[in-house]
C-alpha positions, -999 to 999 in steps of 0.1 A, spaced: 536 89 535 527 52 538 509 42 573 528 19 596 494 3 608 483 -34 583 452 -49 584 443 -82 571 422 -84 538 407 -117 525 404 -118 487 383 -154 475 389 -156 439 374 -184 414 403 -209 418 426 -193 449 420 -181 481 447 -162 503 453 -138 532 473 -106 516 488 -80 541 487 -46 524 497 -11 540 464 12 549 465 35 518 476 2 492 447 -19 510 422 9 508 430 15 466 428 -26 463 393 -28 475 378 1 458 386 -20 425 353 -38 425 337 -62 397 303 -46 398 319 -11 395 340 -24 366 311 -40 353 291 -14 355 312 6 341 315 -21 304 277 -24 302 276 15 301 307 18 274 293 -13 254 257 -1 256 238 14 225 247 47 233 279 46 224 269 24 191 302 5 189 328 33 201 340 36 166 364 64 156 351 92 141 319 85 152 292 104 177 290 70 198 331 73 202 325 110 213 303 102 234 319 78 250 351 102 251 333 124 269 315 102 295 352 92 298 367 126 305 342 136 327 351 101 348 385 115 349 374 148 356 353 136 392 384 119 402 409 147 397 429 137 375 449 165 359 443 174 321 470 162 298 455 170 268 459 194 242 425 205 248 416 198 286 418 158 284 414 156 248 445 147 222 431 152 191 435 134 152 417 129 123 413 92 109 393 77 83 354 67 88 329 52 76 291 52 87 268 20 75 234 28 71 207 7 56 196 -6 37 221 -39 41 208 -63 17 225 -92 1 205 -119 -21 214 -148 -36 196 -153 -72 197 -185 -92 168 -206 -100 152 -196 -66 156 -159 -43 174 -164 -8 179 -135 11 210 -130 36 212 -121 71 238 -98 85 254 -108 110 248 -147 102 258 -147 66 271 -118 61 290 -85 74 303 -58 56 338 -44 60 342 -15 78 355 3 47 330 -6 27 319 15 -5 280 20 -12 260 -1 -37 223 -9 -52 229 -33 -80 222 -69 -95 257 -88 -107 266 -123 -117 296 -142 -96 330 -155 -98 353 -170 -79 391 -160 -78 410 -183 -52 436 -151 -33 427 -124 -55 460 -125 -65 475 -109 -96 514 -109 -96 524 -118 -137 558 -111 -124 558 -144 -105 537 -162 -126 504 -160 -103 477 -140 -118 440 -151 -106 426 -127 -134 445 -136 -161 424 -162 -181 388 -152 -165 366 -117 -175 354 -102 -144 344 -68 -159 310 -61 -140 309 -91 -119 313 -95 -78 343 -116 -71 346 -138 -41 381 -140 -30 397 -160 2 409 -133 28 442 -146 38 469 -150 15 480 -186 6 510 -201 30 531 -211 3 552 -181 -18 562 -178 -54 600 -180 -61 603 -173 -25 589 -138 -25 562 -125 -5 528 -121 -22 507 -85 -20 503 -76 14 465 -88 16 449 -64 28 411 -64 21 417 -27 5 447 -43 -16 427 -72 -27 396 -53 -33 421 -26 -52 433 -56 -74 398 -65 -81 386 -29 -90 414 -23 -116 404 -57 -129 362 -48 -139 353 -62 -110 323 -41 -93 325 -59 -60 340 -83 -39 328 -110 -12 357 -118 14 358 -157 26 379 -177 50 403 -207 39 380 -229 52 412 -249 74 411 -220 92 402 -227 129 380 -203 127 365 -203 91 329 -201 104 331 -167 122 320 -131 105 342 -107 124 331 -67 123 362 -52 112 375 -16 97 416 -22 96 415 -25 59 448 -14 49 464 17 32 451 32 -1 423 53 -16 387 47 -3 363 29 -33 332 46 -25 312 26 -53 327 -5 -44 312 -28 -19 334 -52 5 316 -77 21 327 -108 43 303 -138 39 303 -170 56 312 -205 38 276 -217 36 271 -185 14 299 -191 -8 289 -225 -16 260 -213 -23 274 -191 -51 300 -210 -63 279 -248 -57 263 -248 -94 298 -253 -112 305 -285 -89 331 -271 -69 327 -261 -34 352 -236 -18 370 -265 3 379 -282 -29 391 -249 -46 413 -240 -19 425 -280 -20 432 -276 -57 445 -242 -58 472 -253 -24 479 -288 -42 484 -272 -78 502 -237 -66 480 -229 -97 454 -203 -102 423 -217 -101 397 -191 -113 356 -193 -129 324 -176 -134 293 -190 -118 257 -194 -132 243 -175 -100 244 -137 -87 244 -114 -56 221 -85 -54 236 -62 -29 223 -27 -13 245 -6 7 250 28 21 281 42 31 291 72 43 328 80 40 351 109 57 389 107 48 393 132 79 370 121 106 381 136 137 388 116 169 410 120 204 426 100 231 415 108 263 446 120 287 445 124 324 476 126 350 485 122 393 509 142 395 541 125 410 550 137 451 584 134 446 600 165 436 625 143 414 606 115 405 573 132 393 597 143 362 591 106 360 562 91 341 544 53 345 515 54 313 489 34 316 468 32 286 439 12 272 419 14 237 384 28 243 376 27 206 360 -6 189 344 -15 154 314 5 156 282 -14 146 264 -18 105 229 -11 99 217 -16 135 238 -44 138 258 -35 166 290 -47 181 292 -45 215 328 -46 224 326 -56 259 361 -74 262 375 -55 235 379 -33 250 356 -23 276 370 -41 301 405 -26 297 391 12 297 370 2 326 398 -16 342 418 17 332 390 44 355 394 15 379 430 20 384 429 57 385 401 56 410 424 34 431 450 60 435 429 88 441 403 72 464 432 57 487 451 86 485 482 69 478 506 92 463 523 79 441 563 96 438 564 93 399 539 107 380 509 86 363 497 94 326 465 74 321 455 74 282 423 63 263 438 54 231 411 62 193 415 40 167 434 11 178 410 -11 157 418 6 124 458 7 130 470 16 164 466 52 149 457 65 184 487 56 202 508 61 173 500 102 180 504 99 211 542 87 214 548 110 183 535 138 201 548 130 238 554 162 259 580 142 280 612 127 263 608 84 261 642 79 284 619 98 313 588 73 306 595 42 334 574 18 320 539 17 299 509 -13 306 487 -18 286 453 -34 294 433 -47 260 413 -75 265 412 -82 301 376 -93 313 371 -130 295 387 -161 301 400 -180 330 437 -169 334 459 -141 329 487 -136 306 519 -104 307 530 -99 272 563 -85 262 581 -102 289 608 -114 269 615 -73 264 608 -63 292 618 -92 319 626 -70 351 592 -53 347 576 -86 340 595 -103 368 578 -77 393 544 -86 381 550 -124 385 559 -122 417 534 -100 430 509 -128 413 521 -149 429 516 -135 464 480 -131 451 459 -147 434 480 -171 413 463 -169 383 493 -154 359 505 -178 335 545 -181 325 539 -177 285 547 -140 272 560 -127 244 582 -98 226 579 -69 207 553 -50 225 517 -61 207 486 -37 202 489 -4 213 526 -8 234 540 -16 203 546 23 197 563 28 233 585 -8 225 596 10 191 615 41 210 623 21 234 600 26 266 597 -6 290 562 -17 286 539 -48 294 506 -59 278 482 -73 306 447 -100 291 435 -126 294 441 -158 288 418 -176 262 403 -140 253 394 -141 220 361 -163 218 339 -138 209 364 -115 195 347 -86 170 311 -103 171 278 -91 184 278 -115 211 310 -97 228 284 -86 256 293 -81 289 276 -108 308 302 -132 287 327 -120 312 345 -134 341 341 -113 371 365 -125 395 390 -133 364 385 -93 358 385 -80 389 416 -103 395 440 -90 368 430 -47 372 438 -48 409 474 -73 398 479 -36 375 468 -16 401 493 -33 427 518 -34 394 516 2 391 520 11 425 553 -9 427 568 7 398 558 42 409 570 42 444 606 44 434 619 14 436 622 -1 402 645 13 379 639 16 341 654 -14 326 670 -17 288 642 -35 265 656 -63 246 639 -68 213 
């Protein structure tokens, strides 16, 4: 039952200020959603502890478990198979030291990880001594004419490879699907014994080493390590023939020619992986039951990927905006309800989604495995990405423009800080609930991505009043779309 009796709250954000008149219950769930609870809440997910939240790993369990017992204090019902727990298996790999990579020529210079060098998250182990070449793609289509290993022995050498694929096609056909375990694939079944991973350097980015483990389908190369190394290191290899990795990329793009060589230097490299095909993981799944006696056959899912890239040989990464914020923003939400005690008439599923990082392989399960048929699902957010930047952004409006429509305006009786751009097609984890069909919308932050899969995503890079901001615009989101009055709309795709 909502209260006839308002009150006045005043919420001063970074660039607005405005006077917001809120029933008792709505008011109440709105201030609870605090930036030093939400923050709080990041530096305890992106801590140590928890060691980088990846899959299959005891810092993901851990922080599963911190995570159901969150729901657990604030009543939320368990939704999973095992109390709050959905479970899956998924592929994972631990990176122990030693993490060595040298550069030998005339002179010994040894790497740094995280500066020079990071390793792929599906590394395979290593302890060896190898000379280098360079192989523009990695590329080996014969069919089209393209084959970066034709005229050049590799057998027992390291290969350094660009990551992306080149913009241009063959006989208008796409090339291999580039995946560093395609590439790496091609360079195994070529001699090769390794393989270093550079960005084009036109690439806006080029100078970044991102900690990554979506690696693409295929077998796992245990003996077979897959590294990412900066430009500077590259040249390094590469800079006794002449040639620098700019002008290879010029020539190769210019020529639409392979472009392939052996250098006079080589790469020692030590690494130790451990691999599991079948690690096991879970979502975390809580419900508020709908007070409707209709509508709580009705569900709202809101869901958020607690699961980042782990860390490599005590280089950890963090994973504060990515995503941190969204699983905090997430507890945030569901404490809302609960602390307000605003019932809401439809029912609420709130999931913590594994393995997003490697695939979207956690919310993939889920909506495979959903105990409610899609058609009764209203809507799904998602929140990935929520806590950096200086504006906020509602993806998949252009599929789901009622539902997007709501949120607008609601910004705009708020804080004002929602920008018009969106997009289709779901993105990230809503992309499952787009594909049968259930109305969803992606809530971040504008300009998110500045320390995107790097040590340095640490939660005192965030924007507090930008956070707090966009989880209570969810919060009040939610609350519209589960009090009845919104009606499922058709997605457009």
């Amino acid at each position: 039952m909502i209260i006839s009796k308002t009150i006045f709250i005043t919420v001063t954000l970074v660039f607005t200020f405005c006077i917001i008149v809120f029933p008792q219950p709505v008011s109440a769930g709105l201030e609870s959603i605090k930036r030093e609870d939400l923050l709080n809440t990041v530096e305890i997910l992106a801590s140590k502890e928890f060691d980088g939240r990846l899959s299959g790993s005891e810092g993901y369990n851990n922080a599963a478990n911190f995570s159901a017992n969150k729901f657990a204090e604030l009543g939320l019902k368990p939704a999973g198979e095992d109390n709050y727990f959905q479970y899956l298996n998924v592929e994972y790999n631990k990176i122990d030291t030693p993490a060595v990579v040298n550069f030998l020529s005339e002179e010994k210079h040894t790497y740094v990880i995280g500066k020079d060098f990071v390793f792929r998250g599906f590394t395979g182990s290593a302890d060896f001594t190898l000379p280098v070449a360079f192989c523009g793609y990695g590329i080996s289509r014969p069919d089209l004419g393209f084959d970066e290993y034709e005229n050049i022995n590799v057998t027992d050498k390291i290969v350094i490879v660009f990551k992306q694929n080149p913009k241009w096609k063959m006989n208008d056909e796409n090339w291999i699907n580039g995946s560093p375990r395609e590439k790496s694939r091609v360079a195994f079944e070529h001699g090769a014994k390794g393989i270093f991973f550079v960005t084009v350097p036109n690439d806006n980015r080029s100078r970044v080493l991102f900690g990554s483990v979506a690696h693409g389908e295929g077998e796992q190369l245990e003996d077979f390590p897959q590294l990412h190394i900066s430009s500077k290191a590259a040249n390094d290899f590469i800079g006794s023939t002449g040639y620098t990795i700019e002008i290879c990329q010029e020539r190769i793009e210019k020529t639409q020619e392979p472009f392939s060589f052996v250098t006079l230097n080589k790469a020692e490299i030590k690494v130790n992986a451990n691999y599991e095909k079948n690690a096991k993981t879970m979502n975390i799944i809580g419900m508020i039951e709908g007070s409707d006696p209709q509508l709580k056959h009705e569900y709202l899912i809101i869901g958020a990927h607690l699961d980042h890239v782990g860390s490599q040989a005590g280089l950890l990464f963090p994973g504060a905006n990515d995503n941190a914020s969204g699983s905090a923003g997430l507890l945030e939400i569901a404490e809302a309800f609960q602390l307000s005690n605003l019932k809401p008439k439809r029912s609420i599923l709130f999931v913590l989604f594994a393995s997003e990082e490697q695939g979207l392989f956690g919310s993939e399960h889920f909506v495979k495995n959903l105990n409610v048929k899609p058609e009764n699902v209203t809507a799904m957010f998602n929140l990935d990405c929520v806590g950096y930047g200086d504006s906020i952004q509602i993806g998949n409006g252009k599929s789901a423009p009622e539902l997007w429509n709501i949120v607008n305006k609601i910004d705009e009786e708020n804080s004002g800080l929602m920008v018009s751009k969106t997009w289709s097609g779901g993105g990230a984890d809503a992309t499952p609930f787009h594909e049968v069909g259930i109305p969803c919308l992606y809530f971040v932050s504008k300009f998110s991505y500045d320390h995107l899969h790097q040590p340095t995503d640490t939660p005192k890079t965030l924007n507090p009043n930008l956070y707090e901001s966009l989880v209570r615009l969810a919060f009040l989101a939610a609350r519209e779309v589960t009090d009845g009055n919104y009606r499922r709309e058709n997605i457009i795709n």
